[in-house]
C-alpha positions in Angstrom: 90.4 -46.7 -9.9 91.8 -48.5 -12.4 92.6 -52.4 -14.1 96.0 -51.8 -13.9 96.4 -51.1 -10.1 93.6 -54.2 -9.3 96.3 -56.6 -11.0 98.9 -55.3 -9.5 97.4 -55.6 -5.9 96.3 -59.1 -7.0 99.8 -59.9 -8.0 100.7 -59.2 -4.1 98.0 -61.5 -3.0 98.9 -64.5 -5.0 102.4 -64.3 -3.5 100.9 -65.8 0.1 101.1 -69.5 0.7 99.2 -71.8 -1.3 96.2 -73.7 0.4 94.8 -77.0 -0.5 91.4 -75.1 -1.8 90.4 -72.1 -4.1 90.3 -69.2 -1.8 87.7 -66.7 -2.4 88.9 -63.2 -3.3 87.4 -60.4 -1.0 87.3 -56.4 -1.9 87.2 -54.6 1.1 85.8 -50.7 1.2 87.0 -49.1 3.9 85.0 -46.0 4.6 85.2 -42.5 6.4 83.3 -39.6 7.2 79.8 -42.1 7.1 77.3 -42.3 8.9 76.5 -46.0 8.1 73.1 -45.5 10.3 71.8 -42.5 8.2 73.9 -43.0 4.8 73.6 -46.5 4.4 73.8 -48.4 1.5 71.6 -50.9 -0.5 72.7 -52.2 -4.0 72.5 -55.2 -5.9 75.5 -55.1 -8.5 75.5 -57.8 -11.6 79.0 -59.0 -11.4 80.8 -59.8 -15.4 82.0 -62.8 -14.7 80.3 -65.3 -12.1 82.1 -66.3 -9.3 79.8 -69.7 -8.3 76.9 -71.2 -8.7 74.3 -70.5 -6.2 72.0 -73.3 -4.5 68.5 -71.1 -5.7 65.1 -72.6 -5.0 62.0 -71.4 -6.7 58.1 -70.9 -5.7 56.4 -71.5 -8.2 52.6 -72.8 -9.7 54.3 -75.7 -11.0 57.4 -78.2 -10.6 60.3 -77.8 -13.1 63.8 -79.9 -13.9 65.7 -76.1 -14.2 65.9 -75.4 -10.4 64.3 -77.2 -7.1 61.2 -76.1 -6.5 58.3 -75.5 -4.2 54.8 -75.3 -5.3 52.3 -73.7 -3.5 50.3 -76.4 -2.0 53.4 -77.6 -0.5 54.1 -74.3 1.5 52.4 -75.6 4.6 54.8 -78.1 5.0 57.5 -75.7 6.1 56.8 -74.4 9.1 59.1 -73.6 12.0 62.4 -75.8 11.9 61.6 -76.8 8.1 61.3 -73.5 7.3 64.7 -72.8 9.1 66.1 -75.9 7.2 64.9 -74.4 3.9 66.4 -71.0 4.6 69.8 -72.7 5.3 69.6 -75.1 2.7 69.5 -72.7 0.2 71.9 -69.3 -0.7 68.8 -67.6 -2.3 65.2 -67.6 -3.3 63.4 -66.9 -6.8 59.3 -66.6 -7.0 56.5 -66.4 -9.9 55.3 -63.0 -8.9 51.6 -64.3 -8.4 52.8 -66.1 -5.6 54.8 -63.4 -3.7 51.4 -62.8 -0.9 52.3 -66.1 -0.4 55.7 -66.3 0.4 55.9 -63.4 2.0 53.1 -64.9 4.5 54.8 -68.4 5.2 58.7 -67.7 4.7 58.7 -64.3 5.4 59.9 -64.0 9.0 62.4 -66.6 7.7 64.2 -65.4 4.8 63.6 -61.4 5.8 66.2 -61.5 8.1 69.0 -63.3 6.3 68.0 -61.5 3.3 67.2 -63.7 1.0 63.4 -63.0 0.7 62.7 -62.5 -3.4 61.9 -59.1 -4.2 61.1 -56.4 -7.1 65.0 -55.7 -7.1 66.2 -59.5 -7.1 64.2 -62.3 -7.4 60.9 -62.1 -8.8 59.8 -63.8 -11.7 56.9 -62.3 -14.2 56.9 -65.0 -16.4 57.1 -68.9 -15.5 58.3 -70.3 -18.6 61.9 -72.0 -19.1 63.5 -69.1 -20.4 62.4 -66.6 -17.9 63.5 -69.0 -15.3 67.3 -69.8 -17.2 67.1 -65.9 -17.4 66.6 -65.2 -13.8 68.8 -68.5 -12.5 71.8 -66.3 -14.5 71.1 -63.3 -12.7 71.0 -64.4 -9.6 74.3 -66.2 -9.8 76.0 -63.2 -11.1 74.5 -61.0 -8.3 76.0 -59.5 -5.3 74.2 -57.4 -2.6 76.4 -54.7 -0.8 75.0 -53.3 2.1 76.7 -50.5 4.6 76.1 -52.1 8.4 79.5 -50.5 9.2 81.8 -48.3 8.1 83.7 -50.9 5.8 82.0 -53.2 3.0 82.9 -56.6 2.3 81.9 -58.2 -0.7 82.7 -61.6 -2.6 84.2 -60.5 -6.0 86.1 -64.2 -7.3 87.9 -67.4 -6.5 91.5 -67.6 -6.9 91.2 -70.3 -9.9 89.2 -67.1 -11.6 91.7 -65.2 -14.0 92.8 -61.6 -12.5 91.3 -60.0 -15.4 88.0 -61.4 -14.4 88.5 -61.1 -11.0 89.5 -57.3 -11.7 86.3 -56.5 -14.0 84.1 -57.8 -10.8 86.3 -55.3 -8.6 85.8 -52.3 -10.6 82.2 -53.1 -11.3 81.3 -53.8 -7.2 83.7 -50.5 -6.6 82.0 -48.3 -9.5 78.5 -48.8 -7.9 79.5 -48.6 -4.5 81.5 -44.9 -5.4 78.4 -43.5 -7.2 76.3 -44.0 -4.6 79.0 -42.1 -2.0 77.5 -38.8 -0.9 81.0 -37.5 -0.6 82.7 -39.2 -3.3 86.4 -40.0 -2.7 86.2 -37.9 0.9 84.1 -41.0 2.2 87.1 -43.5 1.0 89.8 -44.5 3.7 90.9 -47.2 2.0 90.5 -50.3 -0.6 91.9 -53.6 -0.7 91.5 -57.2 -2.1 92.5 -60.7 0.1 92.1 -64.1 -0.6 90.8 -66.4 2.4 94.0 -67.0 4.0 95.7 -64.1 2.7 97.0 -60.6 4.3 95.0 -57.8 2.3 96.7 -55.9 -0.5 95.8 -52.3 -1.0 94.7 -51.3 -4.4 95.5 -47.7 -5.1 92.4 -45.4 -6.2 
C-alpha cells in the first residue's frame, strides 16, 4: 500500500456532508481466508501522530499532578459499582510495576474484560518518577490495540481536523503491522477502506 492511494481515498471521504463535529476517521481491514478463532490477532501499534488525548489513570505508591491517580491504600475503596465507575471513567490504565499483584487482585475482573488492565505490553511502569510517567502518558495516547474477533478489523486511525498526511502515516503504520502478522499475506486481504463517522467508506487500493 501506498501514501498516495490513502490520500486519494481520503479525498473521497471529505467530499460527504459536513457535520457540526470532527468525525473520527476509521480503517477498516476486511479479511478472507481467516480463521479469526485460530489466527487471531493481538497487536498494540504506536501510531505517528496522536489522534486524542486519552482519560489514563495511574496506580501508583504515591499521588502526582501528571495524571489522576490511585494509591494503594485507596484500592479498597473501589469495589463493585465503584470499580465499574472507575473502569468507565477512564479509556485506559497505567501502574508502577510493584503494584501490578495488586491491581490485578482488586480491578482485575474489572478492567480484564474491557481490556484495559495494564500489562508488560502496554501499561506498566518500572520507574515512578516524572519522566517515566510523561514517557508512558505519550505512549499510551499514541497507542492503538487491533484485535481479530471477526473477520474484519476496525481501528481508530484520526479525526477529520487531522491533516491527511497524518491521518495517512497512521493508516500505513496500523496496516503495515496488521499485514506482517497475516499468515497468508495479501491472500487473507478482501478489502481496505477508510470512513469518517458519518461518511460512506472509501476503498483504498493495496
Amino acid at each position: 500500500m501506498n501514501r498516495e492511494n490513502i490520500l486519494k481515498a481520503l479525498q473521497e471521504v471529505r467530499k460527504t456532508e459536513k457535520r457540526k463535529f470532527s468525525q473520527t476517521a476509521e480503517l477498516i481491514i476486511n479479511l478472507k481466508n481467516f480463521d479469526a478463532k485460530k489466527e487471531s490477532i493481538n497487536l498494540i501499534v504506536s501510531l505517528p501522530h496522536k489522534v486524542k488525548e486519552k482519560k489514563i489513570c495511574g496506580f501508583l505508591t504515591k499521588k502526582t499532578k501528571l495524571v489522576d491517580s490511585i494509591t494503594k491504600p485507596e484500592f479498597a475503596f473501589y469495589k463493585g459499582k465503584e470499580a465499574k465507575k472507575l473502569s468507565e471513567k477512564y479509556d485506559t490504565f497505567i501502574s508502577v510495576g510493584e503494584l501490578m499483584p495488586a491491581v490485578a487482585t482488586s480491578f482485575g475482573k474489572i478492567l480484564g474484560p474491557s481490556g484495559k488492565m495494564p500489562s508488560p505490553k502496554l501499561g506498566l511502569l518500572m520507574r515512578e518518577d516524572e519522566e517515566s510517567i510523561r514517557k508512558i502518558i505519550e505512549q499510551m495516547n499514541r497507542a492503538v490495540k487491533i484485535q481479530s474477533k471477526q473477520p474484519s478489523i476496525k481501528v481508530v486511525v484520526g479525526k477529520e481536523d487531522m491533516k491527511d498526511e497524518d491521518i495517512a502515516e497512521n493508516v500505513l503504520s496500523v496496516y503495515n503491522a496488521v499485514f506482517e502478522v497475516l499468515p497468508r499475506k495479501k491472500e487473507n486481504l478482501r478489502s481496505v477502506l477508510i470512513k469518517f463517522t458519518m461518511s460512506m467508506p472509501a476503498k483504498i487500493e493495496f
